[in-house]
C-alpha positions in Angstrom: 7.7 -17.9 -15.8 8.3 -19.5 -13.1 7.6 -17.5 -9.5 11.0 -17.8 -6.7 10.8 -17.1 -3.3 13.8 -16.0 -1.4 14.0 -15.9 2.2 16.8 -15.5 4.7 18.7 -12.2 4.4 19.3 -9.4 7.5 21.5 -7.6 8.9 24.4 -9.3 10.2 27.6 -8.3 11.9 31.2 -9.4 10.4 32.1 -12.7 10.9 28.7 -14.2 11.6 26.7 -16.6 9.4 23.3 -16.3 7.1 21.0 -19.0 5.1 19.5 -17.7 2.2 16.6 -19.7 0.7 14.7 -20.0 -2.8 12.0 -22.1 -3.9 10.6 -22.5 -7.4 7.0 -22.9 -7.1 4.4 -24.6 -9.4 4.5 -28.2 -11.7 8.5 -28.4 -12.4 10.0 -31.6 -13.8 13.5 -30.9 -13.5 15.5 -27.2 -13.0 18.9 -27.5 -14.4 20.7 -24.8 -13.0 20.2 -22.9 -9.7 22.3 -20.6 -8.4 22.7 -16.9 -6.6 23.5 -13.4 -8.2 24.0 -10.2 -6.0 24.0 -6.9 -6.7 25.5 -4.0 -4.2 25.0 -0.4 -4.5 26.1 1.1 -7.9 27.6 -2.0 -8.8 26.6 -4.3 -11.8 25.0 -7.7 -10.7 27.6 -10.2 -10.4 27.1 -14.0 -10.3 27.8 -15.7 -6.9 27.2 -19.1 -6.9 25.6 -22.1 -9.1 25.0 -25.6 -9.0 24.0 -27.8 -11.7 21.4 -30.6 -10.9 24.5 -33.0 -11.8 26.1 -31.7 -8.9 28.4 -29.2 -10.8 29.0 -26.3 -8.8 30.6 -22.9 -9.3 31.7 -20.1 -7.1 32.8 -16.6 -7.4 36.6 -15.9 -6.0 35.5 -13.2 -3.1 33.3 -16.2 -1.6 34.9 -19.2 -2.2 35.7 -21.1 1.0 33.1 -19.2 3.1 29.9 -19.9 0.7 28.7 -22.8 0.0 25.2 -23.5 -2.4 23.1 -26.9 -1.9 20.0 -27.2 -3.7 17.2 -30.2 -2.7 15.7 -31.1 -5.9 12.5 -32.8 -4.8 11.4 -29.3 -2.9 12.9 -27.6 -6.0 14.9 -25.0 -3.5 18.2 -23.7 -3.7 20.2 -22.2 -0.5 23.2 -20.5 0.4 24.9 -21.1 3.3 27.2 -18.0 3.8 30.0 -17.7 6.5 32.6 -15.0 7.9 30.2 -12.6 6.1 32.1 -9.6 5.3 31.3 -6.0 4.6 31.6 -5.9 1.3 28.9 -9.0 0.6 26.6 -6.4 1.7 24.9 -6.6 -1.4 20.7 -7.9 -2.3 20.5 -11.5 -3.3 19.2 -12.7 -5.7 17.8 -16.4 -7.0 18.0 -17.6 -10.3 16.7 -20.6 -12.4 17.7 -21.8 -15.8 16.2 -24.3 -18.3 13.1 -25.1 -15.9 10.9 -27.8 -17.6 7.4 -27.5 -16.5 4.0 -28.2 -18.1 4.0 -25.3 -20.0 7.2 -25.2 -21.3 10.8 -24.4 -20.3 12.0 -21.3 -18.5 14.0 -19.1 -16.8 13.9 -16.7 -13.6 15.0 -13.9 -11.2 13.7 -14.1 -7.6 12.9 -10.4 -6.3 15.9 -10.2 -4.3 17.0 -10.4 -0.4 18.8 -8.0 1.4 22.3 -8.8 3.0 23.8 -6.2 5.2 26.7 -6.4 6.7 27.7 -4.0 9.3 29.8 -3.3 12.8 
């Protein structure tokens, strides 16, 4: 496995602005995909954003236009940039890794998740 670190989420009021942060720690050679996931309450987790190391990226319809990923490959972190936050993005955030090469072997991962509340 291979150990992420999110930072960034709060509580926020509509309309303003978070960061969200993730860095995949240890000796990685390349991470193909990075992206975000979030899951609110009683909902199923649902896929956010991703961005291929290519520079493919891919966005869920709700944020589209107000989120935006960036990743910086030699500091193996992934962020969100998220704007005109909105109620129902309330929701914890969560990093994820796919076909990590490392030393060991290749691998995938969930970060332990950020909180995002948004709230008048």
């Amino acid at each position: 496995q291979v150990p992420l670190v999110e930072s960034g989420g709060g509580l926020v009021r509509p309309g303003e602005s978070l960061t969200l942060s993730c860095v995949a720690s240890g000796t990685i050679f390349s991470i193909a995909v990075m992206g975000w996931y979030r899951q609110a309450p009683g909902k199923r987790r649902e896929l956010v954003a991703t961005l291929h190391k290519l520079g493919r990226s891919n966005y869920a319809d709700a944020v589209k236009g107000r989120f935006t990923i960036s990743r910086d490959n030699d500091k193996n972190t992934v962020y969100l940039q998220m704007n005109d936050l909105k109620p129902e993005d309330t929701a914890v955030y969560y990093c994820n890794t796919e076909r990590v090469a490392t030393e060991e072997g290749v691998f995938s991962s969930w970060g332990k998740g950020t909180l995002v509340a948004v709230s008048a």
